[in-house]
C-alpha positions in Angstrom: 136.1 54.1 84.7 136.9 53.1 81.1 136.7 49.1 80.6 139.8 47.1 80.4 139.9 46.4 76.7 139.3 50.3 76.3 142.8 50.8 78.4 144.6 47.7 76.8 144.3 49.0 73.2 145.1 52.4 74.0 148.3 51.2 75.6 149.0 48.9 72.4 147.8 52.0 70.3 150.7 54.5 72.3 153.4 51.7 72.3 153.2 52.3 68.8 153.1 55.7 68.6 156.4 55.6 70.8 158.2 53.4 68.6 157.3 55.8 65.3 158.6 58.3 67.5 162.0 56.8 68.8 162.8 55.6 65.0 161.6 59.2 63.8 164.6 60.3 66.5 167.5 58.0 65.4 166.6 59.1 61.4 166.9 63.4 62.7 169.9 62.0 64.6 171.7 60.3 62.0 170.7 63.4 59.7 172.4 65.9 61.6 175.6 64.6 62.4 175.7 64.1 58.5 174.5 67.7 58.1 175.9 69.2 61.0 180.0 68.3 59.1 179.0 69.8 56.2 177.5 72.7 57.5 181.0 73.1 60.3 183.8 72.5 57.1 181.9 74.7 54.9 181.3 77.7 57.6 185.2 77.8 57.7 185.9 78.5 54.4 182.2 81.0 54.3 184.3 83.0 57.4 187.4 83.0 55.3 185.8 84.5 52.4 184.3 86.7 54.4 188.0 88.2 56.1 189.4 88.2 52.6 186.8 90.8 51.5 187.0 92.8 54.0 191.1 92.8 53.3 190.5 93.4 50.2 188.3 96.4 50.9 191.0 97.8 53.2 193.6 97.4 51.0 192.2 98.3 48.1 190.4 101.4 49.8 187.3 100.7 47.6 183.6 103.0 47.7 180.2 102.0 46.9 180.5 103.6 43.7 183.0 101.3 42.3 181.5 98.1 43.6 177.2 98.3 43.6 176.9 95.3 45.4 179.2 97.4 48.2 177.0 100.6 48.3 174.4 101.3 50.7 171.1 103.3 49.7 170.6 106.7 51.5 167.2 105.6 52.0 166.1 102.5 52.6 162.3 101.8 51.4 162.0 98.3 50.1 163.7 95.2 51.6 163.8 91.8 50.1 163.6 89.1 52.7 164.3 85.4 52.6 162.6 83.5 54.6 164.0 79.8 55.3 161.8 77.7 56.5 161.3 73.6 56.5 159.3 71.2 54.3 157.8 68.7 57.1 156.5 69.1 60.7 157.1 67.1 63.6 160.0 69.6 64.7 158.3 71.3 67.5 158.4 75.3 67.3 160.6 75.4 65.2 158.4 76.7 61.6 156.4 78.6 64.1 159.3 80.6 65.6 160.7 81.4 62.1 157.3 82.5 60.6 156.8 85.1 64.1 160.2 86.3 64.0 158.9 87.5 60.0 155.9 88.7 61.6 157.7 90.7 63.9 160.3 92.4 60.8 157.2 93.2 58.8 155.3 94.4 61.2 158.6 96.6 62.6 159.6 97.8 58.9 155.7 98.5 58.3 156.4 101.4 61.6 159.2 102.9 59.7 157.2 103.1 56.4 159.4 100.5 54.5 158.1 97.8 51.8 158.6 94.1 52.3 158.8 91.6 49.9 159.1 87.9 50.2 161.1 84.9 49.0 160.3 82.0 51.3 161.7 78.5 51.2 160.0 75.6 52.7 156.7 73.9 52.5 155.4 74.9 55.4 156.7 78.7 55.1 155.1 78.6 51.9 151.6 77.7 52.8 150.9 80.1 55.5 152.3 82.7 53.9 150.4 82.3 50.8 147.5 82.4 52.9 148.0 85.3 55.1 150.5 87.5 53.5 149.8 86.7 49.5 150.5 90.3 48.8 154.0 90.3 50.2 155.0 86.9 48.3 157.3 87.3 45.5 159.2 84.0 44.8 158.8 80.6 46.8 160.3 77.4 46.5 159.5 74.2 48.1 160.8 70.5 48.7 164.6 71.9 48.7 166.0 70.7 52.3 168.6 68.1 51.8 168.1 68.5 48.1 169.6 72.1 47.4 172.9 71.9 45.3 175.8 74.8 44.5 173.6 75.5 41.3 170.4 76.3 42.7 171.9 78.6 45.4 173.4 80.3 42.3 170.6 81.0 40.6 169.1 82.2 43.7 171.4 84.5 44.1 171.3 86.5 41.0 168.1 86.6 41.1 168.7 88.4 44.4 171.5 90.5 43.0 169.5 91.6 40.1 166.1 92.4 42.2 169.2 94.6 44.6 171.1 96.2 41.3 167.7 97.2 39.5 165.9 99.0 42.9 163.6 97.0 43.4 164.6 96.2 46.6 167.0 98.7 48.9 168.6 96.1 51.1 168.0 92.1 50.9 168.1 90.0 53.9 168.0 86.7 55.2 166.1 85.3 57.5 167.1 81.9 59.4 167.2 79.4 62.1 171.0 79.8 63.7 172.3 76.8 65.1 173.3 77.8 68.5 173.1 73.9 70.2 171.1 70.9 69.6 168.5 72.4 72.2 168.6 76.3 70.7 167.8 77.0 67.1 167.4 81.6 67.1 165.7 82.6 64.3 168.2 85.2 63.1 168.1 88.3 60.6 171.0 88.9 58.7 171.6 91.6 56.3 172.7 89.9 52.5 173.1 93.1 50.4 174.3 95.2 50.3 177.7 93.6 51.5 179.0 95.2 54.6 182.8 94.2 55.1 183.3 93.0 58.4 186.4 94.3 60.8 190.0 92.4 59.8 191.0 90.6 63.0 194.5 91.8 64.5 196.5 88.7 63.2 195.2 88.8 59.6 195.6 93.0 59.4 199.7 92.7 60.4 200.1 89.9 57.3 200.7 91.6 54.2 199.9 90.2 51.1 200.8 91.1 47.6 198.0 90.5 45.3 198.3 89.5 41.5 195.9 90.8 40.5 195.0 94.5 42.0 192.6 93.9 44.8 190.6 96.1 43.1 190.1 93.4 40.1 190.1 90.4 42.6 187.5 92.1 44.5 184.9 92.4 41.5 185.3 89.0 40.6 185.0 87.7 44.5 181.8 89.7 45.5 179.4 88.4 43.5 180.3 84.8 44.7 180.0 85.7 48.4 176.4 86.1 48.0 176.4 82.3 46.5 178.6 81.2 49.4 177.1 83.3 52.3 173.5 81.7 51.3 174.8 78.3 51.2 176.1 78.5 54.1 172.6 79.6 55.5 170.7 76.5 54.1 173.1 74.2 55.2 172.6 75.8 59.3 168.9 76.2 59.0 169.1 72.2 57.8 170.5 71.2 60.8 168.7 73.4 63.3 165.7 71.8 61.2 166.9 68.3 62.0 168.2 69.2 65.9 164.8 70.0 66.8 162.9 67.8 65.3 165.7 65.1 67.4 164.5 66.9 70.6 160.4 66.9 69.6 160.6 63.2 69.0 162.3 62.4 71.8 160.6 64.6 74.3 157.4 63.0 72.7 159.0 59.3 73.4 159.4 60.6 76.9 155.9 61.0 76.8 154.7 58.1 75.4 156.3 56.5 78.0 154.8 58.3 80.9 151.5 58.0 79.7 152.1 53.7 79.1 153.1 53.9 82.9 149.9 55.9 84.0 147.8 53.9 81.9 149.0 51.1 83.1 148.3 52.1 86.8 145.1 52.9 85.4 144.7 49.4 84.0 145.7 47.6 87.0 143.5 49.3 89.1 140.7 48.6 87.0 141.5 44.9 86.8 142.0 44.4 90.7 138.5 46.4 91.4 136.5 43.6 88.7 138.9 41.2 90.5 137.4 42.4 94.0 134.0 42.6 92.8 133.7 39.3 91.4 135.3 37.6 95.1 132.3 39.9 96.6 130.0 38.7 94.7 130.9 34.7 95.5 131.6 35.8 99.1 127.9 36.9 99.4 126.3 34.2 97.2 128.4 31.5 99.4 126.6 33.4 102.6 123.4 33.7 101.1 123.1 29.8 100.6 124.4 29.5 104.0 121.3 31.6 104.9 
């Protein structure tokens, strides 16, 4: 059995671990209810972008061969993903479930005989896939959460646009951690370009609207922007699912802490009343053996 001092200083030594821990909590907290109101105003207006293009599309009875960023390649051979991924640890499985799930669409597009090439964003993203996919990296960037602005998601964007407009990539995706609660973040796969207009909901299809422009004309000044705006509004969730789980490793790790302060503190006890009953012993037989 270890000595007391031994138990003592590791109990000091996980008290204060537990209160990095509970103060590394309250700081993910506090940074995703910040986050979290961003990310919920801006995924309106990202959804209402998203209805007016496919209005417009309907209306304006557009084809892929009007609009490039709308057509889809008879044959897709080389995809452009985007990998988002965080900058620090200490968030659980959440890096790790993001860098599988890319495992997984390589290793599936690799069956079908298609090309991937990588953008990845995050520090850790970044270094592992450096190290074990080098060949597949194309672009990375790194220290961007909670730093990215409109104009670097811009630029981001066209680069994606061009890499899509030039062939050297068929399709473009995204890949991310979706905010489903504060205890699920899915690493999900969603399809960038080309832009696939989604189905007009029944209230919004019986409006009409009369557009000034043509929806033609509004519609190839809009589509380039939804890229900006869809990717945006990707950052800002993968952010927060970032922050939720790092909120839930902390404090399933100050849970912890505290389990193991109350076992070694058993443990401690124990220890002291078994010197405690030694020592009586050992006057109990002294006192007999002078009586001898």
């Amino acid at each position: 059995m270890p000595g007391l001092r031994d138990i003592k200083r590791k109990i000091v030594a996980v008290k204060k671990t537990q209160q990095i821990t509970r103060a590394m909590n309250m700081v993910a907290a506090a940074k995703l209810r910040s986050v979290q109101a961003r990310m919920e105003g801006f995924r309106v207006y990202a959804d209402k972008y998203k209805e007016l293009i496919s209005h417009l599309s309907m209306v304006g009875g557009v084809s892929g061969d009007s609009f490039p960023l709308l057509q889809k390649r008879e044959e897709i051979k080389k995809i452009h993903l985007v990998v988002l991924t965080a900058d620090r640890g200490l968030c659980g499985a959440f890096n790790t479930n993001l860098i599988n799930k890319t495992e997984k669409f390589i290793a599936e597009a690799k069956e079908k005989g298609q090309e991937v090439s990588l953008t990845v964003l995050g520090r850790r993203g970044v270094s592992y896939f450096k190290r074990y996919r080098a060949d597949l990296v194309k672009n990375t960037y790194e220290d961007i959460v909670g730093k990215f602005d409109y104009a670097f998601v811009s630029r981001m964007a066209r680069e994606l646009v061009t890499s899509f407009l030039t062939g050297e990539a068929d399709e473009v995706a995204l890949l991310y951690a979706h905010f489903g609660s504060v205890l699920r973040q899915i690493p999900t796969v969603e399809p960038l370009l080309p832009i696939v207009p989604q189905g007009v909901s029944e209230e919004a299809s019986k409006v009409e609207y009369i557009y000034e422009p043509k929806a033609t004309e509004i519609l190839r000044e809009i589509l380039p922007k939804s890229i900006n705006i869809q990717l945006y509004s990707r950052l800002l969730e993968n952010e927060v699912s970032e922050h939720a789980a790092r909120m839930t490793a902390m404090d399933n790790a100050t849970n912890n802490c505290k389990e193991m302060i109350t076992q070694l503190t058993l443990i401690f006890n124990k220890a002291r009343q078994a010197s405690i009953t030694k020592e009586l012993m050992d006057i109990v037989g002294g006192a007999e053996a002078l009586k001898g």
